[in-house]
N, C-alpha and C positions, 0 to 999 in steps of 0.2 A: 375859456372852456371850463365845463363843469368839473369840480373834484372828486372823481369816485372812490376814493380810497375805502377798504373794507376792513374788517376783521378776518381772522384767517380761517379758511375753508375747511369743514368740518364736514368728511365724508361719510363717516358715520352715523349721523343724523338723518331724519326726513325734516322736510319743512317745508308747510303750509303756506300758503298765500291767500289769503282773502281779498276777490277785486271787487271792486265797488266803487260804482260809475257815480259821480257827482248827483245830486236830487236837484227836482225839476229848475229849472234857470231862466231868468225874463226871456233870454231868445230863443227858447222854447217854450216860452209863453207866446212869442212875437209868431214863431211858425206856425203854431198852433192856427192863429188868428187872421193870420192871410196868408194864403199859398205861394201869391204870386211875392219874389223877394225885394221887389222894387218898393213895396208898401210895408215894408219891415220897418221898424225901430232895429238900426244896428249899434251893436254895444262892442265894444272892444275888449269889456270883460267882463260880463254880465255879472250880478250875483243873482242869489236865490227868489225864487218866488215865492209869495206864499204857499202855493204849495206844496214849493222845495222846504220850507222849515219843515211844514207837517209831518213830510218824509220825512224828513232827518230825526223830530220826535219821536216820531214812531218806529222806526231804525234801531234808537239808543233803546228804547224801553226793550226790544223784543230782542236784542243784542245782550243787554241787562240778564234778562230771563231767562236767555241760553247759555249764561256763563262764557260766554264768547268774549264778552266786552272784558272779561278779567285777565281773560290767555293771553289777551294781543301782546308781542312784548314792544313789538312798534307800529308804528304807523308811516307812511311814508307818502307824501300825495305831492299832484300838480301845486304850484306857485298860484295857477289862478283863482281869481274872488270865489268863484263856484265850488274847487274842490276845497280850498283853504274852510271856508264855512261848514262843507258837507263833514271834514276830519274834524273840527275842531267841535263842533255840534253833538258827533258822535261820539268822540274819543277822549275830548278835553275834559278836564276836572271843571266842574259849576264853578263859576265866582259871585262874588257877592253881587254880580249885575247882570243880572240874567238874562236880562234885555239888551243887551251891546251888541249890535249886528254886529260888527267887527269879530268880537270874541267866536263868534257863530252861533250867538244864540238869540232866541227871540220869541216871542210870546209866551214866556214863561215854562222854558226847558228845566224842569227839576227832575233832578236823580241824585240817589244818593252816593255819595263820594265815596270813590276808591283809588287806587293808585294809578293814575291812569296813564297807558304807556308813552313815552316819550314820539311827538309827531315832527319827522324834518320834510322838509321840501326839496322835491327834484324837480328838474326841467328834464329830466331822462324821462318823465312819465306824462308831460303836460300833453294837452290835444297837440294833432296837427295847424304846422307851422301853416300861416296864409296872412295876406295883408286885411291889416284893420283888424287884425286879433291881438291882443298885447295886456303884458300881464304890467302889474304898477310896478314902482321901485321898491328896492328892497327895502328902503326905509320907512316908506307906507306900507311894504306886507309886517316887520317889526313892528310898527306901531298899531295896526289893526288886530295884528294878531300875535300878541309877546308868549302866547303857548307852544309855538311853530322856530323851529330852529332852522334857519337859511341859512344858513354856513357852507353850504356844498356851492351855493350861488354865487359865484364872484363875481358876476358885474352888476350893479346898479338900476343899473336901465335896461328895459327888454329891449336888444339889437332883434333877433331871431327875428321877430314880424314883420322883418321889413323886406323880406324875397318877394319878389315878383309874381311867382307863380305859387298855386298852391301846393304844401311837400305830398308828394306821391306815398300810394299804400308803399309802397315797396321800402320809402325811407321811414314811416312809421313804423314797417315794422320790422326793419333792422334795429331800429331804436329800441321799440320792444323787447328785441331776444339782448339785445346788450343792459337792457335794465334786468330782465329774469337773471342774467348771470351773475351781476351784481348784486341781487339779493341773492340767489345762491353761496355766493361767497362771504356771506355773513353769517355770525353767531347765533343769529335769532333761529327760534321755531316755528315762529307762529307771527308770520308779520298781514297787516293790512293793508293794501295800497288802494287809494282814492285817488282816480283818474277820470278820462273823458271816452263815451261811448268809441269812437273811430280810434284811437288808441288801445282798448282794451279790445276790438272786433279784430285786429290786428295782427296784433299779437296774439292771442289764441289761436288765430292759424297759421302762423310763422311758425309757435309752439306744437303743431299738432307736426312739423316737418322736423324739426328739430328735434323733439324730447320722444315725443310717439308713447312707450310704453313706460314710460317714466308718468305720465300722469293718468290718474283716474280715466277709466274709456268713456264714462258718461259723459263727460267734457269734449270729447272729440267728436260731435256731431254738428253739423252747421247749424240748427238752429237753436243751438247754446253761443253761437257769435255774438250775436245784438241784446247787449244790455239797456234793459229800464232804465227810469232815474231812480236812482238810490238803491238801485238792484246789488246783489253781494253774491257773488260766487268762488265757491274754496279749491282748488288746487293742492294737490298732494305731490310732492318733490319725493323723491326716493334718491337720495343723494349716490348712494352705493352705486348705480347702474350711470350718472352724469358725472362721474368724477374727471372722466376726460374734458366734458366741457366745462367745469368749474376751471381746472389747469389750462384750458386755454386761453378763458378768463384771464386768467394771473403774469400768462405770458405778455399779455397785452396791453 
């Protein structure tokens, strides 16, 4: 089981969330391409397409421009090849190989260096669990991508893909309000999270039952559900008014 451990809740704050759905990915290239799913190329962990970097270039520059990319004080995303690429593309510091798919970069991602906030990985945030989806070992996510702290991850091997059927909205987005709580319970102001379209569609209206006037109302409408690739939308926490759900958080 995952380690959620926090920093201690800080009621007096607001805090932001930035969600931002993975950029375009081969099996949505694959859907794209043939409707019917029999004719799919299936991937068990796709990564990015070309025209997923582009998005992610174009992401980091316009991220750049609005001073955003300097606030974040973390980043927090899925385990899989898709979002691991989409955080690290967007939020990682340049290295000297700019072309390392792994690192998440590729055809020539230049920005100029800044501090760039520290990115871990949950499985609190990954898509919906279903068979033939599976995320690599931790020792190939470490070595693809040594920017990314997997430390919350204690086991090895993805077990989770291996259920029978696929997890129901109902359990993504339990999952959902128990990740929202856990970043609530942290020190940050201003965190990112990079996750998967049916996780973040989810959770926003789990959110809209649970928080209600705690977030921005322009968010509370259905058709702010369905995220783009590489789409980003911000969340405004009012800590003051969820203090009880942070404390039940902590009971738990």
């Amino acid at each position: 089981m995952e380690t959620t451990a926090a920093a201690p809740y800080h009621s007096n704050q607001k805090l932001v969330i930035h969600l931002i759905r993975h950029a375009h990915g081969l099996h949505n290239l694959e859907s794209e391409r043939h409707r019917d799913p029999l004719k799919r190329i299936q991937y068990a962990d796709p990564e990015l397409s070309p025209l997923g970097w582009q998005q992610v270039r174009e992401q980091r520059k316009d991220l750049s421009a609005s001073g955003l990319l300097e606030r974040i004080e973390l980043v927090v995303t899925s385990p899989l090849t898709r979002t691991l690429q989409t955080s690290v593309g967007i939020f990682g510091s340049p290295l000297k190989d700019e072309n390392t798919v792994g690192n998440g970069y590729q055809n020539g991602i230049k920005t100029p260096i800044f501090n760039h906030p520290p990115i871990i990985a949950s499985e609190l945030c990954r898509e919906r669990l279903s068979k033939g989806r599976s995320r690599g070992s931790i020792s190939q996510c470490r070595s693809r991508f040594p920017q990314v702290d997997f430390s919350l991850i204690e086991r090895e091997d993805d077990i989770l893909w291996e259920a029978d059927e696929r997890e129901s909205n109902e359990s993504v987005a339990a999952k959902g309000i128990k990740f929202i709580k856990w970043l609530l319970a942290r020190k940050e102001k201003e965190i990112a999270v990079v996750s998967h379209g049916v996780f973040l569609q989810q959770t926003l209206i789990a959110l809209k039952n649970e928080f209600d006037s705690s977030i921005e109302k322009e968010f509370l409408t259905p058709l702010v559900y369905l995220f783009g690739n590489c789409e980003i939308r911000s969340l405004k926490f009012f800590r003051e008014s969820v203090v009880r759900l942070g404390q039940d958080y902590k009971k738990n």
